[in-house]
C-alpha positions as a Markdown table, in Angstrom:
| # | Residue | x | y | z |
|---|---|---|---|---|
| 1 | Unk | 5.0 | 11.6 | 17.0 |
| 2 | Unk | 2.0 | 14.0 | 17.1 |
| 3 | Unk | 2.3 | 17.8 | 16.7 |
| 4 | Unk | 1.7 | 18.3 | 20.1 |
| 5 | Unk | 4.6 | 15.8 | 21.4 |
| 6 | Unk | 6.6 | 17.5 | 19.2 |
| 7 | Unk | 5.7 | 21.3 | 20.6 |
| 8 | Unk | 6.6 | 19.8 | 24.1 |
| 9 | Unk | 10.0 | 18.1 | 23.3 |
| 10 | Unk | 11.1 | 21.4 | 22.2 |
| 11 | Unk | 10.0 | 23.9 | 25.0 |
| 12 | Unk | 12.3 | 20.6 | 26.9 |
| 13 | Unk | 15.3 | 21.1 | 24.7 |
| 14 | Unk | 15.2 | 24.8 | 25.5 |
| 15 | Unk | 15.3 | 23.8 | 29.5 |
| 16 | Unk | 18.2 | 21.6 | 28.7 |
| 17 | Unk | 20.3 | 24.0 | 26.6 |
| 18 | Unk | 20.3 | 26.4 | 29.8 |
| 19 | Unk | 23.5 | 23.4 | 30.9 |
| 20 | Unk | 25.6 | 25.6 | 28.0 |
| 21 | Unk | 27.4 | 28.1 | 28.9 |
| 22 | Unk | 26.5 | 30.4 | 25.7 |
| 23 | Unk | 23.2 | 30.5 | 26.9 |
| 24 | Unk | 24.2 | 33.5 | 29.2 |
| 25 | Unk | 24.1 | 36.1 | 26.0 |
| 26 | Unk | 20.4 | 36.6 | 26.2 |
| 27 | Unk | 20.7 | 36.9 | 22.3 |
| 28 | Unk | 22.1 | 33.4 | 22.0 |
| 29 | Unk | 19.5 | 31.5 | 24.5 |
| 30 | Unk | 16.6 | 33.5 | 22.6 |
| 31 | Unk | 18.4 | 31.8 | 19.3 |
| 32 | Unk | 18.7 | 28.6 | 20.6 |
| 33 | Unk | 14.5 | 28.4 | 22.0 |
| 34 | Unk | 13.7 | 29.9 | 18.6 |
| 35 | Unk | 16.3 | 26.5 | 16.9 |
| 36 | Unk | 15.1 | 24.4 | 19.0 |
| 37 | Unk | 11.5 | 24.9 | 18.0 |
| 38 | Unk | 11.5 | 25.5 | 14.9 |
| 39 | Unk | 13.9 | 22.4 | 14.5 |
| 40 | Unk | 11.3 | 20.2 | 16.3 |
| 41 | Unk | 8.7 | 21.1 | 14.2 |
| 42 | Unk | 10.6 | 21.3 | 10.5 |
| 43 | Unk | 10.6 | 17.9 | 9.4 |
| 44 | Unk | 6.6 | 17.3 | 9.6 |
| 45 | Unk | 6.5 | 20.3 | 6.9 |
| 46 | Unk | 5.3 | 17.7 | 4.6 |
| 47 | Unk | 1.7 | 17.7 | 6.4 |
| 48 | Unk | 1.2 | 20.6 | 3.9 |
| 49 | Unk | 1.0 | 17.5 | 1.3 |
| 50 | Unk | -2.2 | 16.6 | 2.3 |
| 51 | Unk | -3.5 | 20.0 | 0.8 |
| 52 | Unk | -2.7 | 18.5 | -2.6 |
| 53 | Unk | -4.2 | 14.7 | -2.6 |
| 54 | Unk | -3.7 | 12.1 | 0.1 |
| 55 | Unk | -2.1 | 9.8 | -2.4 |
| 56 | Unk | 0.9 | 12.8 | -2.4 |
| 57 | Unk | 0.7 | 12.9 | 1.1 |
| 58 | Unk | 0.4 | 9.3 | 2.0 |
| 59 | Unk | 3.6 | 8.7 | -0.7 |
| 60 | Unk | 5.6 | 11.8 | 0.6 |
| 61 | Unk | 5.1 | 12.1 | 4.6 |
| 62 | Unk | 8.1 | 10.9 | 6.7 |
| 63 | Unk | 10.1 | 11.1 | 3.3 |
| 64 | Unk | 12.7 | 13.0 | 2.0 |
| 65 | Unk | 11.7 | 15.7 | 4.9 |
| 66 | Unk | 12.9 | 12.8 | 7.5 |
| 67 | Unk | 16.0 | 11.4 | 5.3 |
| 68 | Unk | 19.3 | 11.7 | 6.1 |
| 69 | Unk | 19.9 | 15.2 | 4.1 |
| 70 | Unk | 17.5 | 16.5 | 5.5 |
| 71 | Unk | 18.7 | 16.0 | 8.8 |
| 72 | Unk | 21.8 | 17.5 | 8.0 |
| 73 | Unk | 20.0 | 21.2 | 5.9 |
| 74 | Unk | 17.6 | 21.6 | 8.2 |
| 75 | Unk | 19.8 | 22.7 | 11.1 |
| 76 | Unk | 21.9 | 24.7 | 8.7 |
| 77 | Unk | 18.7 | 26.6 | 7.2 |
| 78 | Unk | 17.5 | 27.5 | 10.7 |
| 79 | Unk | 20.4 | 28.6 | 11.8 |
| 80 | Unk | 21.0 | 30.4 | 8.4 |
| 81 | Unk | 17.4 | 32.3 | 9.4 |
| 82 | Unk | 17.8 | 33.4 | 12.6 |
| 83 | Unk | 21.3 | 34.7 | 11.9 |
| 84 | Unk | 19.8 | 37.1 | 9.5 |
| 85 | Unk | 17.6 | 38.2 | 12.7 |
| 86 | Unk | 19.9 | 38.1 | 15.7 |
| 87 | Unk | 23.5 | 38.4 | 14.1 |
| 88 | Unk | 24.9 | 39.0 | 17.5 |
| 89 | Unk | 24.0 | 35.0 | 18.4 |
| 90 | Unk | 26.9 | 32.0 | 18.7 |
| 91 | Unk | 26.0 | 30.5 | 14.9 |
| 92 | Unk | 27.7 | 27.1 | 16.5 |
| 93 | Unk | 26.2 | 26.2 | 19.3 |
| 94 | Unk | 22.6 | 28.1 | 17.5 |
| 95 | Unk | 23.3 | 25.0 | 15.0 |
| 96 | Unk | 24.0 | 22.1 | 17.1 |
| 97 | Unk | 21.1 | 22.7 | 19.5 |
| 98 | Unk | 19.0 | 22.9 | 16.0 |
| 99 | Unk | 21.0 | 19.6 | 14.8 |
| 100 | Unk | 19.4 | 18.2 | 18.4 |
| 101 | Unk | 16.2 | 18.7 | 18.0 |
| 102 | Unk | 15.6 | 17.8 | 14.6 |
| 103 | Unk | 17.5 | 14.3 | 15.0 |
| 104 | Unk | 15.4 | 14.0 | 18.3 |
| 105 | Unk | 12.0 | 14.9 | 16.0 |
| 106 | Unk | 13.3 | 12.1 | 13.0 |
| 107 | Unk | 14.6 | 9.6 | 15.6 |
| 108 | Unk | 11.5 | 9.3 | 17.7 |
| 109 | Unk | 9.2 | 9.3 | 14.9 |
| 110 | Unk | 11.4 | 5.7 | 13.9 |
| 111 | Unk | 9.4 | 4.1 | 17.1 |
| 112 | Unk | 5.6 | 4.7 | 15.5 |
| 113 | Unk | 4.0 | 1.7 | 13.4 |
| 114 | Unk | 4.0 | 5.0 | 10.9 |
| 115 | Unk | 7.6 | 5.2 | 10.8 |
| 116 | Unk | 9.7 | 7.4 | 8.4 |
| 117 | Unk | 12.0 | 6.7 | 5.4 |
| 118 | Unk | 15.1 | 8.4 | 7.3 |
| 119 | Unk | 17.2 | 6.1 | 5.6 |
| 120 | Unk | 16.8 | 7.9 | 2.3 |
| 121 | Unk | 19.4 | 8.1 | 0.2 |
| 122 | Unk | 20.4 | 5.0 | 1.0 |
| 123 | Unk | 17.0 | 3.0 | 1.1 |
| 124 | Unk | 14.0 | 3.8 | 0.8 |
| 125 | Unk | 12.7 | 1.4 | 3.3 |
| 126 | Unk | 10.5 | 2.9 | 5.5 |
| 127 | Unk | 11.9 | 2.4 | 9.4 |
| 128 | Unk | 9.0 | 1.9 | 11.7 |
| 129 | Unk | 10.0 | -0.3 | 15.1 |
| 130 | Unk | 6.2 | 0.4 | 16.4 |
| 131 | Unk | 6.7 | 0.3 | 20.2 |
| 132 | Unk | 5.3 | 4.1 | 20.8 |
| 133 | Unk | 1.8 | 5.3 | 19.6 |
| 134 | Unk | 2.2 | 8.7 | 17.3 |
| 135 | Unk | 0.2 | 10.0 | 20.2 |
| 136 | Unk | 1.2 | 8.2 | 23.5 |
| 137 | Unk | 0.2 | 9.5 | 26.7 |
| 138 | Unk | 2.7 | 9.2 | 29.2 |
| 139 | Unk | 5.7 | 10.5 | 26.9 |
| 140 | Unk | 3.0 | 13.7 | 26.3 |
| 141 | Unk | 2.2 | 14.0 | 29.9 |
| 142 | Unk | 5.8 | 13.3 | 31.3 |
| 143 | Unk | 7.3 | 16.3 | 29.2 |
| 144 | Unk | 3.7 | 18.1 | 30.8 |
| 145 | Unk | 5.0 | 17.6 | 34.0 |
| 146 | Unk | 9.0 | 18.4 | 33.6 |
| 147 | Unk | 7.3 | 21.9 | 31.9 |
| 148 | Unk | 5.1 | 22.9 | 34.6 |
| 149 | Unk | 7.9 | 22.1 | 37.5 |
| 150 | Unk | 10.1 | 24.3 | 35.4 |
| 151 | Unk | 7.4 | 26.9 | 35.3 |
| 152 | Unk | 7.2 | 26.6 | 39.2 |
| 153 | Unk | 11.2 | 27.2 | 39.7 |
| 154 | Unk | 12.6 | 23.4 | 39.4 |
| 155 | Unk | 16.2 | 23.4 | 37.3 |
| 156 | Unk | 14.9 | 22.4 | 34.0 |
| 157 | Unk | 18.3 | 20.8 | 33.5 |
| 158 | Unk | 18.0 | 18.1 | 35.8 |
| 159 | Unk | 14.2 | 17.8 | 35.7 |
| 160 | Unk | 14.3 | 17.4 | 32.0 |
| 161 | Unk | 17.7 | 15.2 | 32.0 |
| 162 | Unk | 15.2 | 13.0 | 34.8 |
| 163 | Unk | 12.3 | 12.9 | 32.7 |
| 164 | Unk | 14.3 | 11.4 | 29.5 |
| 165 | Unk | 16.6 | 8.5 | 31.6 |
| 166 | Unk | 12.6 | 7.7 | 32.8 |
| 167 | Unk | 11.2 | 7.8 | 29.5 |
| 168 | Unk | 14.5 | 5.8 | 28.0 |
| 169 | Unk | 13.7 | 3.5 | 30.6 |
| 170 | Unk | 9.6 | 3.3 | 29.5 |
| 171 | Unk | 11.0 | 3.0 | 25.8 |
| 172 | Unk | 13.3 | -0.3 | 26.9 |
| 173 | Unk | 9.9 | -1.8 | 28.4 |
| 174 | Unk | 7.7 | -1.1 | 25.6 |
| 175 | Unk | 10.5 | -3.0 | 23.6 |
| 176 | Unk | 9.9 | -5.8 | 26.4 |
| 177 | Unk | 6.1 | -6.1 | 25.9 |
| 178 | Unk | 6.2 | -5.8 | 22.2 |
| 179 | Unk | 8.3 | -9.1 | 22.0 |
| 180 | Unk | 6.5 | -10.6 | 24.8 |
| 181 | Unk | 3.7 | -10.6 | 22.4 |
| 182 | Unk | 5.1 | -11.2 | 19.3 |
| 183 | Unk | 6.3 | -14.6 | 21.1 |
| 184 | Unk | 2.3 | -15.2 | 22.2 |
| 185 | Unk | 1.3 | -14.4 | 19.0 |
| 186 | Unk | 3.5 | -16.5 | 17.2 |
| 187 | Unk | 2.6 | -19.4 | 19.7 |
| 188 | Unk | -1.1 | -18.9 | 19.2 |
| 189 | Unk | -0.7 | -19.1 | 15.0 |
| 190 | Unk | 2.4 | -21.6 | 14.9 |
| 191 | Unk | 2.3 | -21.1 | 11.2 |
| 192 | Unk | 2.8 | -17.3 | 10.8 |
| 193 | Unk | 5.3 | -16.0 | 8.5 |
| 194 | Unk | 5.5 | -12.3 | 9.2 |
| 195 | Unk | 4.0 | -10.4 | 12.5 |
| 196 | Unk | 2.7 | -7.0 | 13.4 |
| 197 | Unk | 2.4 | -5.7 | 16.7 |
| 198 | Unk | 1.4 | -2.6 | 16.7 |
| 199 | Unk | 0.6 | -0.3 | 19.9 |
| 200 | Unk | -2.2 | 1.5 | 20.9 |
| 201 | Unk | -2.9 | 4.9 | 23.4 |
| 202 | Unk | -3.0 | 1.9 | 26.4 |
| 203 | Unk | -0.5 | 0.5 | 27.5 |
| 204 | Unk | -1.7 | -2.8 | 27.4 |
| 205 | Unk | -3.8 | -2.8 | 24.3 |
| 206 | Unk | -1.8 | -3.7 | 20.9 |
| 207 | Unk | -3.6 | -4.0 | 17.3 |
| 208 | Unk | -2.1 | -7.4 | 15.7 |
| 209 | Unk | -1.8 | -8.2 | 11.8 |
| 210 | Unk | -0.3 | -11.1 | 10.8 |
| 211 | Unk | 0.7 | -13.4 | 7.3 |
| 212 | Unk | 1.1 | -17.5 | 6.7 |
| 213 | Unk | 1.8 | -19.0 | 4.0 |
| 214 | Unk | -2.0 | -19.1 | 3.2 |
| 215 | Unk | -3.7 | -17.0 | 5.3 |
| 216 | Unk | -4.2 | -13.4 | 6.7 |
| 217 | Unk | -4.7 | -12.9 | 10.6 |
| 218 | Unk | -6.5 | -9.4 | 12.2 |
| 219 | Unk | -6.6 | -9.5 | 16.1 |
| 220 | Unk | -5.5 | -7.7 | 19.6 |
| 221 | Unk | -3.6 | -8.5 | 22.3 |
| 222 | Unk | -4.2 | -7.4 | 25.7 |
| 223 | Unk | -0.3 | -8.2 | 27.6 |
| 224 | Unk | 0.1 | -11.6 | 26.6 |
| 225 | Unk | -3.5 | -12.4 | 26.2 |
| 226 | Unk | -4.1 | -12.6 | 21.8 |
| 227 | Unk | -7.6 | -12.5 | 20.4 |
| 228 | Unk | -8.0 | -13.1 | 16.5 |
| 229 | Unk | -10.8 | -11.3 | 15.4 |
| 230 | Unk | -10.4 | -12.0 | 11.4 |
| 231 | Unk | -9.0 | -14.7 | 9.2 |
| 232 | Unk | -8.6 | -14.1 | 5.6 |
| 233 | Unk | -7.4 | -16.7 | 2.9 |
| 234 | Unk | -4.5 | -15.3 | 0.8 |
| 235 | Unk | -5.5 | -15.2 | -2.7 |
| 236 | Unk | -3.4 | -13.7 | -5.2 |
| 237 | Unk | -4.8 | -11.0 | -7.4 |
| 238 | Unk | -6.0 | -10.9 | -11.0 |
| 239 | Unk | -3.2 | -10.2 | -13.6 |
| 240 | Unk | -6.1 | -8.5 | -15.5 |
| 241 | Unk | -6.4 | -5.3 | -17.7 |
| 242 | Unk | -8.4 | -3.8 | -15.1 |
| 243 | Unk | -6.4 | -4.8 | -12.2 |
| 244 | Unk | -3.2 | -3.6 | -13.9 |
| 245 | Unk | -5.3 | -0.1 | -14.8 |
| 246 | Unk | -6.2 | -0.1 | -10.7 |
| 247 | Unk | -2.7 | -0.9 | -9.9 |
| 248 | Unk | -1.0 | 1.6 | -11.9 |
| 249 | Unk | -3.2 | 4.8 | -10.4 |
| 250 | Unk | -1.5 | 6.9 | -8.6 |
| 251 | Unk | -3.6 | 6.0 | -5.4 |
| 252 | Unk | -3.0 | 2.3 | -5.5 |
| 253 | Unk | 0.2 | 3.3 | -6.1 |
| 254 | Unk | 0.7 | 5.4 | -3.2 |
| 255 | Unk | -1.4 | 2.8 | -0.6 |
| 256 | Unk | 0.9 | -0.4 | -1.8 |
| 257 | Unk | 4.1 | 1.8 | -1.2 |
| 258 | Unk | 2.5 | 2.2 | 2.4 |
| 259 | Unk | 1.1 | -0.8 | 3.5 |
| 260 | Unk | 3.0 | -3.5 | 4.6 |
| 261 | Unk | -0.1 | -6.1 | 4.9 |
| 262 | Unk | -3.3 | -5.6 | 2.8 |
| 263 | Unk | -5.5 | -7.5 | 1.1 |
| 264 | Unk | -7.7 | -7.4 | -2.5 |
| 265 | Unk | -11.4 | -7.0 | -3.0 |
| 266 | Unk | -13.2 | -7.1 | -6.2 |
| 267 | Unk | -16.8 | -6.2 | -7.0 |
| 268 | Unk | -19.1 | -5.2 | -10.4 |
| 269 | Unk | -20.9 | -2.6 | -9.4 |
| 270 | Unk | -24.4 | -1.9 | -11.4 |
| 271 | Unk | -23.3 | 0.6 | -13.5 |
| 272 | Unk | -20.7 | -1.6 | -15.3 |
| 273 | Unk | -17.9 | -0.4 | -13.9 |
| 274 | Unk | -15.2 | -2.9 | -11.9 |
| 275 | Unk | -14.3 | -1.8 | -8.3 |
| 276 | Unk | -10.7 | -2.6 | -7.4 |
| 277 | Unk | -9.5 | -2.0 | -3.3 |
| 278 | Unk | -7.1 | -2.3 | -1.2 |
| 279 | Unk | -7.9 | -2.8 | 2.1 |
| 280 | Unk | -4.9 | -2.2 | 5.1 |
| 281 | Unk | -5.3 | -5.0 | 8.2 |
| 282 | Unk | -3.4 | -2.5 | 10.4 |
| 283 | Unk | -6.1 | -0.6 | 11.1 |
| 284 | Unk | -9.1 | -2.8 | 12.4 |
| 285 | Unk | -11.5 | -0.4 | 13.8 |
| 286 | Unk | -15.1 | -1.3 | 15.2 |
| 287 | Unk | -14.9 | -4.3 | 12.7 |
| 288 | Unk | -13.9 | -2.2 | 9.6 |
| 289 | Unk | -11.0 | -1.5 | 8.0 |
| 290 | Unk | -11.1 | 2.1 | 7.4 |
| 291 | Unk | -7.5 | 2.8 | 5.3 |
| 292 | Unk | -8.6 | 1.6 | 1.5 |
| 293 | Unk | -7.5 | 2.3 | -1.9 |
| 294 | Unk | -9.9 | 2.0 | -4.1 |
| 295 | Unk | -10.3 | 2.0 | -7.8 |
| 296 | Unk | -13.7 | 2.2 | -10.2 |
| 297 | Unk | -12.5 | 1.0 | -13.8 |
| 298 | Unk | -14.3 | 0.8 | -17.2 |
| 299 | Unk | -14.3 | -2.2 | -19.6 |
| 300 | Unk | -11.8 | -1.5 | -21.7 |
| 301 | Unk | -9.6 | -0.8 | -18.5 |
| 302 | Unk | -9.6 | 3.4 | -17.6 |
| 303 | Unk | -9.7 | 4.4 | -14.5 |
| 304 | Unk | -12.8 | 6.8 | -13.4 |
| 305 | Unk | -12.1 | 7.5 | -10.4 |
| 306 | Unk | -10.1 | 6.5 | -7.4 |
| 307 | Unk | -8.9 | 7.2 | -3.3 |
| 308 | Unk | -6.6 | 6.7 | -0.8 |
| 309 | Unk | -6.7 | 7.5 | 2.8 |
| 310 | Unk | -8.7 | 6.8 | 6.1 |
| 311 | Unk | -12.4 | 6.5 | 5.8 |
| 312 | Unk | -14.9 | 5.9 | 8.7 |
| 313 | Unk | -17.8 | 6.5 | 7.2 |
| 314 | Unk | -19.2 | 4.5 | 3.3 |
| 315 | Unk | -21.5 | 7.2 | 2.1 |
| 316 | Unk | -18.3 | 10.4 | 2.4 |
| 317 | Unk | -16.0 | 7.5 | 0.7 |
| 318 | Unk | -18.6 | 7.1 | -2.0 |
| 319 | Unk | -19.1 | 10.6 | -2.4 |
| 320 | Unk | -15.4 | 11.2 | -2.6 |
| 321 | Unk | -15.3 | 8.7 | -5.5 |
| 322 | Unk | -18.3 | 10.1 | -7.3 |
| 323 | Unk | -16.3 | 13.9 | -7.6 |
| 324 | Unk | -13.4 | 11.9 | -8.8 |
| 325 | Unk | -15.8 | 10.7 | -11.5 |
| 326 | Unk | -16.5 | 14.0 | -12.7 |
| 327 | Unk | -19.5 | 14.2 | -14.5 |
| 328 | Unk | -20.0 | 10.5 | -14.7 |
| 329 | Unk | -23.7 | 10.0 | -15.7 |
| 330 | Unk | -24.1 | 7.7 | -12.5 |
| 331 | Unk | -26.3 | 8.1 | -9.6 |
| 332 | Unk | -25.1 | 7.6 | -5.8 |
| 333 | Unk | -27.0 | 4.8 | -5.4 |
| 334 | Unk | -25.9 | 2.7 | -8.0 |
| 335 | Unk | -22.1 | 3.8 | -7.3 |
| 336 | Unk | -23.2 | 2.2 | -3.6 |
| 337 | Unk | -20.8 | -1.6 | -3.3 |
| 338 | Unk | -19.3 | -3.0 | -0.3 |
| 339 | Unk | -17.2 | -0.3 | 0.8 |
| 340 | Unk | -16.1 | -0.2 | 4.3 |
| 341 | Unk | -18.5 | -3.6 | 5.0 |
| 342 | Unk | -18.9 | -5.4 | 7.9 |
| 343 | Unk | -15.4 | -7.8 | 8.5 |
| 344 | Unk | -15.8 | -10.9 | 6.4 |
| 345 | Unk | -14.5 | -14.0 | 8.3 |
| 346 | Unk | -13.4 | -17.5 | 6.5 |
């Protein structure tokens, strides 16, 4: 879920710890609110990845942060903390409200197309059911609501312990509709091999990707209604020096560990080099596909330059690969290709 989600399912926790007794040592309850946020907050420490490269980032977010370790030392370091500040506090029950909210933060985050690798050690499989949006509106505006009655004198134990047997019940429906229209689109295609259904801010409104045995599909559904927008041939891609080069950069690297369903593009651009990308089919947006990897490789197979990450716009992409040229003796014009083009359709 969003940072903001996150903020709000804690301030929630810390309504629903008042239902233990502890909480009537003022120095405990102030422990537990101070657990319980910082607990639903720790795991998405890992944003502070994208300050290093997006290929870091896009490798490392929802990793070892969200894995099952993690789960289990980030309680204990909270707790750990705040004893050093408020000695006085019940370390237990301090650590189990902590253990709450960030199981809460790693479980929920398991229902976004994003999804996390909590798995880890075990697998690194990353676990992403995608029935809830990161951001999605009613979950945001349902803890709203529980927050402000609170504010207004309502027992935040039973308003919050309301609000999450309503939003396990809004959970259990998204489940409904996302299999509802898995089953439409697998009735529209009647060939497809593997399906994603991935959901939007509106209810109604789901991004689809699917794979046959010889083709790529890019569409929407709107409840059961399915709209393909794209088909793409499956082609497999160049065993080639330069391919290999492009594969083997740590961006390429870091988008194929990602993506679950991409497809290849290769260009010559002017200047001599080859252009290798990656292009996601999660993401349709205003018929692009804005998450790319792409690679510019010499002749004799180096790589000049290369990104990850979600572009909207060609000429900040192009300028993006130009720094990672260096002083390549190439203008921006000729390092213009076909980056972020208009959807193709076959």
């Amino acid at each position: 879920m969003d940072t903001a989600t996150h903020v709000v399912m804690g301030v929630a926790l810390s309504g629903l710890a008042l239902a233990d007794p502890v909480t009537a040592q003022p120095t405990t309850y102030t422990a537990i609110v101070a657990a319980v946020m910082l607990g639903s907050q720790a795991p998405d420490i890992d944003t502070v990845l994208k300050l290093r490269n997006n290929a870091v980032y896009i490798r490392n977010h929802r990793g070892i942060t969200h894995s099952v370790p993690a789960v289990l030392l980030w309680p204990i370091a909270i707790t750990a903390v705040l004893y050093g500040f408020l000695p006085e506090m019940n370390v237990l029950h301090v650590w189990l409200w902590a253990f709450l909210a960030v199981f809460l933060h790693v479980f929920v985050d398991i229902f976004n197309a994003y999804g996390t690798q909590a798995l880890r050690p075990f697998s690194n499989k990353w676990v992403a059911l995608g029935v809830i949006n990161t951001f999605d509106p009613f979950i945001f505006i349902a803890h709203c609501i529980g927050i402000a009655a609170w504010a207004f004198g309502a027992n935040p134990v039973i308003t919050f312990s309301i609000m999450y047997v309503i939003i396990v019940g809004y959970y259990i429906v998204r489940f409904g509709v996302q299999n509802a229209i898995k089953t439409a689109v697998a009735h529209t295609l009647q060939d497809e091999e593997f399906i994603i259904v991935a959901p939007t801010m509106r209810f109604w409104y789901w991004r689809i990707a699917a794979r046959s045995k010889t083709h790529y599909y890019v569409g929407r559904a709107y409840g059961r209604s399915i709209t393909i927008y794209d088909k793409f041939p499956i082609e497999p891609i160049p065993k080639t020096p330069i391919v290999e080069a492009a594969l083997a950069d740590s961006n390429l690297c870091a988008f194929t560990s990602f993506s679950s369903i991409y497809r290849w593009d290769m260009s010559e651009l002017e200047n001599g080099l080859t252009e290798v990308r990656l292009i996601d089919l999660r993401y349709r947006s205003n018929e692009r596909y804005p998450f790319v990897a792409i690679a510019h490789v010499t002749e004799d197979a180096k790589v000049v330059s290369s990104y990850t990450g979600w572009i909207y716009q060609e000429d900040k992409l192009q300028q993006k690969l130009l720094i990672g040229a260096g002083n390549m003796p190439t203008s921006f014009e000729k390092m213009k290709s076909r980056i972020l083009k208009p959807t193709e359709k076959n």
